[in-house]
N, C-alpha and C positions, 0 to 999 in steps of 0.2 A: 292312420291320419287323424280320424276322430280323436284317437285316445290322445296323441299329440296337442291336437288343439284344446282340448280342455287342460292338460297339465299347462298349457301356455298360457289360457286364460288364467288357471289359478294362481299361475307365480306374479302375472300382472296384479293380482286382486293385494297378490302380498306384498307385493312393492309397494303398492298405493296404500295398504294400510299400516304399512312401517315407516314411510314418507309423514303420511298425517300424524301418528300420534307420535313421530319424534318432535314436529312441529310443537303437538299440545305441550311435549313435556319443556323444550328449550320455552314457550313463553308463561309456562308454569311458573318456572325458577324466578324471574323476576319477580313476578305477583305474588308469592309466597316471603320473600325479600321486604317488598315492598309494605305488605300487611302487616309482617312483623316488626318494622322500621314504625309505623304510625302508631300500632300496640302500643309500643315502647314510648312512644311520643306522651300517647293520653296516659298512660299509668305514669310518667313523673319519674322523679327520683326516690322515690317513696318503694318502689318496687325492691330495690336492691341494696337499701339505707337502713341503718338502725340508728337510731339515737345523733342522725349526721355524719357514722359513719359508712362505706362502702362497703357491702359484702357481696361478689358476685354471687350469683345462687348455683352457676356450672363450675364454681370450684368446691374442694375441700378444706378441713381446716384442722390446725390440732389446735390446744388446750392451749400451747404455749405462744399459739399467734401467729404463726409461720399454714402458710398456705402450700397447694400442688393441686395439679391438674396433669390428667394422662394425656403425653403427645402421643404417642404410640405404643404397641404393644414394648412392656415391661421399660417404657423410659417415660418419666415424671417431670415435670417444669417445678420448681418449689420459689418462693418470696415469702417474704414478711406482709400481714393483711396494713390496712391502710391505720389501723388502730394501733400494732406495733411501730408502723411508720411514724404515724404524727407522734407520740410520745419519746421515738429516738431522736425526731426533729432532727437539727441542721448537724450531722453529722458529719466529722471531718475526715475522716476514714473507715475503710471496710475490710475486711479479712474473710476469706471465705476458704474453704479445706482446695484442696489442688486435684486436678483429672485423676484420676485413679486412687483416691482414698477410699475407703470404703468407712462410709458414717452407718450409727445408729439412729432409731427411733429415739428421741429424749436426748440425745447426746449432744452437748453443747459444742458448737461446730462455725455459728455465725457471729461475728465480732466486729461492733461496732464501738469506735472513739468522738471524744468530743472533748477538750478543756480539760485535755489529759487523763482525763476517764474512760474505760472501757466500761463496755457491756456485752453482753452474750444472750445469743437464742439458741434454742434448741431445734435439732433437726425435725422435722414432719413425719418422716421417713426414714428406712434404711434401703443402704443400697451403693453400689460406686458410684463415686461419681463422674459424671462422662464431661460435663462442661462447665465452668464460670461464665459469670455474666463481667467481660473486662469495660465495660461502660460502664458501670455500677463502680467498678474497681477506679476507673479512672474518673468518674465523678460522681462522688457518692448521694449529690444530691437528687439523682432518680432516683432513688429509693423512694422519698417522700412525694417526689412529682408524679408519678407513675409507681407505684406500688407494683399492679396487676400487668402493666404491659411492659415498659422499658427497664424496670425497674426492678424485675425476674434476678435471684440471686443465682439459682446452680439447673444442672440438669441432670437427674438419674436415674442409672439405669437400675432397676428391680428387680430380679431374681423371679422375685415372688410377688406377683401381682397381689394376693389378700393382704402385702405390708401398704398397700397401699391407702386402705380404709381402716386396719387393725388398729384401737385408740385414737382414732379420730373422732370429732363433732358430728354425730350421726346429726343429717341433712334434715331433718326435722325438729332438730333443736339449737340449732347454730344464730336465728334471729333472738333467741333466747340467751344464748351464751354468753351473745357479743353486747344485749343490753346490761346484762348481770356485770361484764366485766367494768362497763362505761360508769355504772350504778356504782360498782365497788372505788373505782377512779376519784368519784368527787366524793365517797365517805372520807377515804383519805386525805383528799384535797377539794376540801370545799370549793374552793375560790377558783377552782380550774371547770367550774359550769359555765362560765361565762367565756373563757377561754377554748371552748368546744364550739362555742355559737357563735362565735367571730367574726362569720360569715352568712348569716341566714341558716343559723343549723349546721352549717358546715362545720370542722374542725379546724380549730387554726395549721399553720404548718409545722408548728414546733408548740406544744402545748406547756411545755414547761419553761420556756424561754422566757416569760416575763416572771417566773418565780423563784428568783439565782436561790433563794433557801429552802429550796425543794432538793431533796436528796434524791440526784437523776438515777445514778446507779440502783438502787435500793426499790426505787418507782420502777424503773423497767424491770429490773431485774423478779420483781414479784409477780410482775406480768406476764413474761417470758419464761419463770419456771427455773429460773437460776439465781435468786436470792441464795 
């Protein structure tokens, strides 16, 4: 009877303290939320900005301006960064490879039109592909509105998870890349410094749009890795 009543006591002890500390951790979450919500507030836009334009710091990037982020084991989210974006500006159509192709890293794959011009970017990544993004497809102008969220071009699956950082922007030099590439922009086109700041720093939407004697193909294309 003894030995009874202590194992009952004990199990009571352990209800009561898997009761509390479920407690602490459900109003943990919030307050953890919360703190990182006000962080974000005081550090500005300046946290995740170079030169005006956006670079999430929890994504990847390659050379040619096309971003990915891991959803899951061995499947990848990829887009164009907001620096490809602004410079494709008001695109009129998009082309993206179809569910089951299988792209490479480098491999020109993303295709975007405008005033009867085409342009091309290169994949992030290799890998099939498991999804398009058909909102992008049916209006191409998230791309530019939402780069990083709506505006997601494919989804794929990886084989090989190391292709996933293999030539990419190692994460400690990416606010460097993306100043160098902005820096290289206006050697080219002076007059598109002022067309970056549009907005308080911001990028305009379309940065080549007020310069019809900007050769668009040629400009992105140097960008993107497919001149």
């Amino acid at each position: 009877m003894t030995v009874l009543l202590v194992l009952g006591t004990f199990l009571v002890f352990i209800v009561l303290d898997y009761v509390m500390n479920s407690r602490k951790a459900i109003a943990t979450v919030p307050l953890q939320a919360q703190a990182a919500a006000q962080a974000g507030a005081l550090m500005g836009p300046g946290a995740d900005y170079v030169n005006g334009f956006h670079i999430p710091e929890n994504l990847s990037y390659h050379s040619g301006h096309g971003w990915l982020v891991r959803e899951r084991k061995n499947v990848v989210r990829v887009g164009a960064d907001e620096f490809a974006a602004a410079l494709a500006g008001n695109v009129e159509k998009v082309e993206l490879p179809k569910p089951g192709q299988w792209i490479r890293q480098g491999q020109k794959v993303l295709s975007f039109y405008r005033n009867g011009e085409k342009t091309e970017m290169v994949s992030p990544t290799e890998g099939e592909v498991l999804e398009v993004n058909a909102e992008v497809l049916g209006n191409p102008a998230k791309l530019r509105q939402d780069p990083y969220g709506k505006g997601w071009l494919l989804a794929v699956h990886v084989p090989d998870e190391e292709n996933t950082t293999r030539n990419l922007i190692p994460k400690g030099l990416v606010r460097e890349w993306m100043r160098e590439s902005v820096e290289r922009l206006y050697a080219m086109q002076p007059s598109l410094a002022g067309a970056v700041a549009a907005d308080g720093g911001r990028p305009a939407d379309d940065l080549l749009a007020a310069f019809p004697q900007t050769n668009w193909k040629a400009v992105t294309g140097e960008f993107f890795l497919t001149a």
